[in-house]
N, C-alpha and C positions, 0 to 999 in steps of 0.2 A: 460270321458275326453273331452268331447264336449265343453264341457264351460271353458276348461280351456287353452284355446289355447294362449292369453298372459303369461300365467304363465310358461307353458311350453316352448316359446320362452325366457324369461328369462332363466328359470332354466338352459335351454339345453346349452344355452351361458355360462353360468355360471362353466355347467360342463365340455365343452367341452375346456372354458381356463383352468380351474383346470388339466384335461388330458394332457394338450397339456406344460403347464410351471409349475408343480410341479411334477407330476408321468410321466413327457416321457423328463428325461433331456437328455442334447446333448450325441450323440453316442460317445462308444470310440472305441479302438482299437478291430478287430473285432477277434472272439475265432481263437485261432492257430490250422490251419484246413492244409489239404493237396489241397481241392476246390481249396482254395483262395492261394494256393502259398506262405502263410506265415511260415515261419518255422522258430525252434527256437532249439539250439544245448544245449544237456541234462548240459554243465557243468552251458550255463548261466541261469537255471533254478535253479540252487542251489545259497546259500547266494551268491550277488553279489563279486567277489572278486576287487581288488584295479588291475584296466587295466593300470595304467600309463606307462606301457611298452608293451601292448597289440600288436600282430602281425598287425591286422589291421589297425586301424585308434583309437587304444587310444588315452587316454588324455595323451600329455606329461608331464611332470612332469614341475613346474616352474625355469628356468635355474636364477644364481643369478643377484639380479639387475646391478652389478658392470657392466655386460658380455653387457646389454641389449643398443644395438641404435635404439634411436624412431623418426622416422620420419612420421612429422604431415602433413596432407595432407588439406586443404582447398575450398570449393566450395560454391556455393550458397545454395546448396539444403546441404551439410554434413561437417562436420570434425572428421577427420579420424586420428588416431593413428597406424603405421604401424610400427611393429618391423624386423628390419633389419635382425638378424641371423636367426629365424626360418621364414621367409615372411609369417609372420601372421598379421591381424589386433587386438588389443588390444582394440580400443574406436572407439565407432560409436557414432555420436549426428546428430540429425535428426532438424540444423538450422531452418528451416522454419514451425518447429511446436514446443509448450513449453508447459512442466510438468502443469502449468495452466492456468488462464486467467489472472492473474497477471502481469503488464505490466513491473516488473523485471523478468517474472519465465524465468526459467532456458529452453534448450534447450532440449528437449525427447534424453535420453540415450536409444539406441534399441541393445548396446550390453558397456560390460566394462570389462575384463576379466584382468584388473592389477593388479599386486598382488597374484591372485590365480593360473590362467595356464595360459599356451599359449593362443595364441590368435586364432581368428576362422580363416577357411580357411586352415588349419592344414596336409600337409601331411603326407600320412602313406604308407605303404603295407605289404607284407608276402612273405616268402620265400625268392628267389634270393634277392628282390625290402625292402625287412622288414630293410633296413639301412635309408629308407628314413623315418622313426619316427623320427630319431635322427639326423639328417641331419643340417649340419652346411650352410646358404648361405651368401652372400656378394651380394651388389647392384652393376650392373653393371652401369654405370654412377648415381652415387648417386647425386640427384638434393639439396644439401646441407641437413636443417636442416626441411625446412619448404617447402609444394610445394602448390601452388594456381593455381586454375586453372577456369578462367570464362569460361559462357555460350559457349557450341560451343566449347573449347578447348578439348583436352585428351590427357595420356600420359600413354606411358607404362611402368612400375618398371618390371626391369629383375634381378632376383634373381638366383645366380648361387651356387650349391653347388657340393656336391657327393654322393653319395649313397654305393657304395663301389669302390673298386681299380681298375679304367677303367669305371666307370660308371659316367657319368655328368649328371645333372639333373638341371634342367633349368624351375622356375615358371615364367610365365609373369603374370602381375594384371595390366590391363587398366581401370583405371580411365577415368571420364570424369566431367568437369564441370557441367553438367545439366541433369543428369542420376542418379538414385539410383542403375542401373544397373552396376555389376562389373563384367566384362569375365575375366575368371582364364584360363590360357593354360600351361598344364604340359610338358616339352620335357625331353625324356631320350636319353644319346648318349653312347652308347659302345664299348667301345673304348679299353678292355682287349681282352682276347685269348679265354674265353670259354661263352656260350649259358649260359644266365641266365632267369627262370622263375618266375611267380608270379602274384598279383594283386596290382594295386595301385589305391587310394582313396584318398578322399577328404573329410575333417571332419568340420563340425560348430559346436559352442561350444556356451554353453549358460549358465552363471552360473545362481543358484535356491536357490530360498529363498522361504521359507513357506507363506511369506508376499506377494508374484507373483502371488498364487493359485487363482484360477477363482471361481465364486459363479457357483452354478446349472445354468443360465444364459446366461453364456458366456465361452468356453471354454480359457486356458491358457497350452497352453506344447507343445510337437514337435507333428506335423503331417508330412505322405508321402502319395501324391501321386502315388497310386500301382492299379494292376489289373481294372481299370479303374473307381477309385475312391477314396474319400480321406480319409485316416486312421489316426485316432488319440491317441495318448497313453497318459494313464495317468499317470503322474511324479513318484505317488505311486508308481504305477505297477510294475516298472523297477528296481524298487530295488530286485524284486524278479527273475531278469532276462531280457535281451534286446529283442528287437524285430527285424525281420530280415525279409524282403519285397521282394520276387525276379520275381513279377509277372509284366511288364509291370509296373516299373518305370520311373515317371518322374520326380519328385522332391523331396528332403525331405526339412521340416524346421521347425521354433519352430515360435507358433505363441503367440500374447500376442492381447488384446481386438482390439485395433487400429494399429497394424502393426504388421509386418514379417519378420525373416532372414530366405531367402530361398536355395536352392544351388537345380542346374538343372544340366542334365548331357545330352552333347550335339555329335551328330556324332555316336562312335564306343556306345553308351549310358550302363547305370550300369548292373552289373552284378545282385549287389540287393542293398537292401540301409539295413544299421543298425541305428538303436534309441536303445541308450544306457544312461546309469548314471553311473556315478564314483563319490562317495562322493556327493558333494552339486554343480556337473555341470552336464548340460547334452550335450549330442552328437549328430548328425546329420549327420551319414556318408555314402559317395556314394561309392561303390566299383567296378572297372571295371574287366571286363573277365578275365581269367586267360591266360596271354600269354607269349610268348618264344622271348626273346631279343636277336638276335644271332651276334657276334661282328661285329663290323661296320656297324650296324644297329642304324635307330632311328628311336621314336616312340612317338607318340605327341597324348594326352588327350584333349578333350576342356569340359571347366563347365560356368556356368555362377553365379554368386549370385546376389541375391537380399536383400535387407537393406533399409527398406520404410515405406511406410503408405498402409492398407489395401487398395488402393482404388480401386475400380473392374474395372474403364476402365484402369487405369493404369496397374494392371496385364492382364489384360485381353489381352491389347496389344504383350502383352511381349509373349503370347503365353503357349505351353506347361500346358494346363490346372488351369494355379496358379490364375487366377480369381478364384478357387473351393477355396481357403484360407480366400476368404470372404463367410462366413458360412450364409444364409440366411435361410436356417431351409426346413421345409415342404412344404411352399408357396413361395418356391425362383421364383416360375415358375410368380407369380404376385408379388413379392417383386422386381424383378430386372427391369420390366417394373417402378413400382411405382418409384423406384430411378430413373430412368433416368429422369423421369416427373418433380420429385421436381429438380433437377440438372436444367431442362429447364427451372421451372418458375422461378429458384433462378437468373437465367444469366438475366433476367430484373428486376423480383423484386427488388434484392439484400436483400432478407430476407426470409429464411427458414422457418419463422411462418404465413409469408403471403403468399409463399409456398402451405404448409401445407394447410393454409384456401383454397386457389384457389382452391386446389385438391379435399376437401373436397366437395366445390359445386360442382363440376365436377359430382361428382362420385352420389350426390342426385340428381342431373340431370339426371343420367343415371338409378339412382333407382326409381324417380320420379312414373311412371305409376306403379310400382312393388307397391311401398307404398301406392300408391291411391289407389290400388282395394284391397291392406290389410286392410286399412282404411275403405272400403266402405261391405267387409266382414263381417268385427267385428258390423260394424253398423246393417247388415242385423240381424248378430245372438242375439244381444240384443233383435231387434224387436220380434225377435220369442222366447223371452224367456219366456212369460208366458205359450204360447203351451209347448214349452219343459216340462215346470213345472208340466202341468196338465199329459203328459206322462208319466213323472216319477213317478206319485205320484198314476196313475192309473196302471201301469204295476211294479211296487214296489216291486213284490213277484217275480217276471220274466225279470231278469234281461237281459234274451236272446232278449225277445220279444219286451224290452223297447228299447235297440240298435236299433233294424231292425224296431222299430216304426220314431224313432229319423233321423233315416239315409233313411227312407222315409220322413218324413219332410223337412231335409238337401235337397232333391232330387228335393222335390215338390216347393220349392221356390228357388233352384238354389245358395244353399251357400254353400262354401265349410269351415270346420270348421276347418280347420289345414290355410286357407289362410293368418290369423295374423301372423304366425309364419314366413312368406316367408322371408320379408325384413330381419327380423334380420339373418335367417340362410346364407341367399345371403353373407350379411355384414360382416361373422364369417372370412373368408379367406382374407378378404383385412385387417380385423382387424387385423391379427395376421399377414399376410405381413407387414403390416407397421409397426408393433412392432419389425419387426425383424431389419426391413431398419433403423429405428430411433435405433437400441441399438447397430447395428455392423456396420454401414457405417460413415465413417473418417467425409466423408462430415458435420455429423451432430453433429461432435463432436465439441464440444465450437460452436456450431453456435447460436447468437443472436435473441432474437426475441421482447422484446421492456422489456423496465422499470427491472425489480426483474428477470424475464428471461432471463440470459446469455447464458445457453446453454442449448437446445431443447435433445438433449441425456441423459438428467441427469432428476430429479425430480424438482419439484418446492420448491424452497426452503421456501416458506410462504404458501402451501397449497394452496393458491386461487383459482387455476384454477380447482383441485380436487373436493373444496365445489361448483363452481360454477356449475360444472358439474354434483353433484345429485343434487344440484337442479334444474337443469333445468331438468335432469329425474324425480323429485318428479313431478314437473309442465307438464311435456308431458304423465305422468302417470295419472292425471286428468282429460283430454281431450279424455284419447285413452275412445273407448267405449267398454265396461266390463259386461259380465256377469258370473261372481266370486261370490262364498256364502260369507258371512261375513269372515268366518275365511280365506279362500283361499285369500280375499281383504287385509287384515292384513297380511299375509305373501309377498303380493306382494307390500303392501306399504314400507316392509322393504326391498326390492332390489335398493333403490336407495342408503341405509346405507350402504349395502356391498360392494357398486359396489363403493361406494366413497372410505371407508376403504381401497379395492384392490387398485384401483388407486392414494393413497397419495404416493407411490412409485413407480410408472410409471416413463418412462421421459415426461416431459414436453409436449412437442411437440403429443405425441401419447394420453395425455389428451385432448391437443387442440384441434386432431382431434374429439375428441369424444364429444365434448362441442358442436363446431361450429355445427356438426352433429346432435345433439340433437336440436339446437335453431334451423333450420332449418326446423326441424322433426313439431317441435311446429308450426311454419310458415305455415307451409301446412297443420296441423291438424282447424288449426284456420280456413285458407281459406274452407278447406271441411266444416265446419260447419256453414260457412258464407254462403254457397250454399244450404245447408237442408233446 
C-alpha cells in the first residue's frame, strides 16, 4: 500500500461521500422507546382512523363556505388570509420571496388550507375544555375586510367565542408589520357553577401532496423539538399511527426545503406535542397539562408561531432552539461558521459566487503548508521508487520481511507514505459542510453568480462548470508525483470521469468551490516544481 497513497486519497474521498449522501440519509423519527419519552397509545398504532372530531386537537371538519368571513391581513414580509369563525389562518404567502426567478413568479405559498380544512393555528381540547374543537368565534373590533399593517406597526385580532355554558374563550393573534413572528394567547373565563377539567392545545395544519415529498437529500414533513433535540417523522409513517413527544418540548412544525411553520409553546409550556395525519393533511399539535378551571376563575395560554424562511440567525434569534430546523447535517459544527463567512463576504461583495471564490482561497491559505509537505512527500517517494522496486522484487516470497524492509527505508530517508493523503482527508469535512450550507440555507437560494448561473443552490444548468472541474483534476493529476504500476495509473486516470459524472448534479456553487480549489492546487504544484 506504500505506493498507493494518491489513490487511496482519492478512493477514500470517494467512499466516504458515497457513506455519507447515499447509505446515511437524513434521520427520522427516533424508535418509540420509554429512554426517550416518546410514546405512542395502542389505538393510534392500528389503521389510522378519520380524527375530524378527535378529543384533542383534530382536524376539523370544513364548515360550508356560505358560514366562512375571510379577512386578509397585509404586510411587507406576508399576506395572510384569516378566517373569522373558527380564528384560524387559511393562506400564508411569504411576499418577499417567489416560487422562481422569474421576474412575474408568484409569491412562496408556505401554507393554503382553502377548501380542504380549517386553517392552522386550530383550537382543541378534551374533557371539560373538548367544546373548544367546535367553537364558534366573532372578532371583536373587526378591522373591516382587509388590514395592512407597515414596518413597525401590529395589532391584535381578539376572537371571542365559548366552549361550553359559562365558559368564554378568548384567542388573541398579534400581527406585526415586519415579523414572521405570530404570538397566539389563549384565555379561558368561567363564568358557570361547577370546576371544569382538561387540556387545551394548539394545532398546525399542513395539507400533503405526494408532489411535497423530499429526495434522500433534503428532508420535507413535520419535525419536534423533544428531549433535547429534533425529531423528525416521516409523512409515511403516520398513517400507521401519530407520534406523541412528552419529554422536554419546545416546538413542533412541518418543515419544507427553505422554510417553516412552527408553533412554540411559551410560560406554563406543553404537556407533549402530537404529529399526526388525517387523510391528505398533517397536524402539528401542542397540548397543555391537564388542569382544573374552578368558576370565577381564568386561565390564559401563551404560544407563539412561526411562518418564514429557514434562515438560521433569524430563528436563531427567536430563541427556543428552532435554529435546529436548519438541518446542517454532521458537520454543522463547520457549516454554521462557513455560513456566517459567506453571509460576510456577500455584505461587500454582493455576490455569493465571489463569495464562495474568497473563501475558497482562504481556506488554501490556511492548507497551504499542509499541501506543500504532501507535495514534497509524494516527491520524496517517487525518488525512492527504484529502491522500493529492488525490495520488493528481492523479498517477493516474504511478504513480512519486504514491509519491515520498506518501512526501514521510509524510516531511513524520513518520508512518511500516507503524507499525500493528508490535504485531501483535512478537506473531507469543509467539503461536505459546504455542501450542506449551499443545499439547506435560504441565503443561497436563487442567489446569483454571473452569466448561465442564477442560482448557486441548484445545478448548472449547461454543465460547464462540472467539465471544467475534471479537468482541471485530469490536469492537477499530471503534475502530482506518482508512483502507481501501470494498471493502478489507469484506474486513477479515471477519477476525474466519476468525480465529474457525481458533480453534474451538484449545486453550482459547491462545484465552484471545487474548480477554484483545484486551479489553485495546480498553482502551487507549478510553483513546487519551479523550485526543484
Amino acid at each position: 500500500m506504500e505506493n498507493k497513497n494518491t489513490l487511496i486519497a482519492i478512493l477514500l474521498m470517494l467512499v466516504v461521500w458515497i457513506g455519507f449522501t447515499v447509505l446515511y440519509p437524513p434521520p427520522t423519527a427516533p424508535p418509540v422507546t420509554d429512554e426517550d419519552s416518546v410514546v405512542a397509545s395502542a389505538e393510534t398504532r392500528a389503521e389510522a382512523p378519520d380524527r375530524s372530531l378527535a378529543p384533542v386537537d383534530g382536524i376539523a371538519p370544513l364548515d360550508p363556505p356560505a358560514v366562512a368571513r375571510i379577512l386578509e391581513v397585509v404586510t411587507d414580509k406576508v399576506r395572510m388570509e384569516i378566517e373569522e369563525h373558527t380564528a384560524t389562518i387559511r393562506r400564508i404567502e411569504l411576499l418577499q420571496y417567489q416560487e422562481t426567478m422569474a421576474a412575474d413568479a408568484s409569491p412562496v405559498v408556505v401554507l393554503d388550507t382553502l377548501g380542504i380544512t380549517r386553517g392552522t393555528l386550530q383550537l382543541g381540547g378534551t374533557d371539560g375544555f373538548s367544546g373548544a374543537n367546535q367553537a364558534t368565534f366573532s372578532l371583536v373590533d373587526r378591522p373591516g375586510d382587509t388590514l395592512r399593517l407597515a414596518a413597525g406597526e401590529s395589532r391584535e385580532l381578539v376572537f371571542q367565542g365559548q366552549i361550553t355554558d359559562g365558559v368564554v374563550v378568548r384567542k388573541i393573534i398579534t400581527l406585526s408589520g415586519d415579523s414572521y413572528q405570530v404570538p397566539v394567547s389563549v384565555e379561558l373565563v368561567h363564568q358557570g357553577a361547577s370546576p371544569l377539567s382538561g387540556n387545551i392545545s394548539l394545532t398546525l395544519v399542513q395539507p400533503w401532496d405526494e408532489s411535497m415529498a423530499g429526495t434522500m437529500y433534503e428532508f420535507v414533513g413535520p419535525s419536534t423539538h423533544a428531549g433535547g433535540k429534533k425529531r423528525k417523522d416521516k409523512v409515511d409513517d403516520l398513517r400507521r399511527g401519530e407520534s406523541i413527544y412528552t419529554q422536554d418540548v419546545l416546538w413542533t412544525g412541518f418543515e419544507k426545503k427553505y422554510f417553516f411553520n412552527g408553533l412554540v409553546t411559551l410560560d406554563q409550556g406543553a404537556e407533549r406535542a402530537r404529529v399526526f395525519r388525517v387523510n391528505d393533511v398533517i397536524g402539528n399539535s401542542l397540548v397543555t397539562p391537564y388542569q382544573t378551571l374552578q368558576p370565577g376563575e381564568r386561565m390564559e395560554f401563551e404560544f407563539f408561531a412561526f411562518f418564514g424562511p429557514k434562515d438560521f440567525n433569524l430563528l436563531q434569534s427567536l430563541g427556543h432552539q428552532l435554529s435546529d430546523a436548519v438541518d446542517f447535517g454532521f458537520f454543522g459544527f463547520l457549516a454554521r461558521p462557513l455560513l456566517h463567512v459567506l453571509v460576510f463576504f456577500n455584505g461587500f461583495l454582493h455576490n455569493f459566487g465571489l463569495a464562495i471564490i474568497l473563501l475558497t482561497v482562504i481556506i488554501k491559505i490556511l492548507f497551504w503548508p499542509l499541501t506543500q509537505k504532501s507535495f514534497n512527500s509524494m516527491k520524496a517517494m517517487q525518488k525512492l521508487q527504484p529502491e522500493m522496486q529492488k525490495l520488493r522484487e528481492k523479498y517477493k516470497e516474504d511478504k513480512q520481511r519486504m514491509n519491515l524492509e520498506l518501512m526501514n527505508l521510509y524510516k531511513e530517508h524520513r518520508v512518511n507514505p500516507l503524507g499525500g493523503c493528508l490535504p485531501m482527508l483535512v478537506q473531507i469535512p469543509v467539503f461536505f459542510a459546504l455542501y450542506k450550507v449551499l443545499m439547506v440555507s435560504i441565503e443561497m437560494r436563487h442567489a446569483h453568480f454571473f452569466l448561465w448561473i442564477t442560482d448557486l443552490s441548484a445545478k448548472d444548468p449547461f454543465y460547464v462548470t462540472p467539465l471544467l472541474m475534471g479537468a482541471s483534476m485530469f490536469l492537477q493529476q499530471k503534475l502530482t508525483p506518482t508512483t502507481l504500476d501501470p494498471i493502478q495509473a489507469k484506474i486513477f486516470l479515471a477519477m476525474p470521469i466519476i468525480f465529474t459524472v457525481l458533480f453534474l448534479n451538484f449545486p453550482a456553487g459547491l462545484v465552484l468551490y471545487w474548480l477554484v480549489n483545484n486551479v489553485l492546487t495546480i498553482g502551487q504544484q507549478v510553483m513546487i516544481h519551479r523550485k526543484k
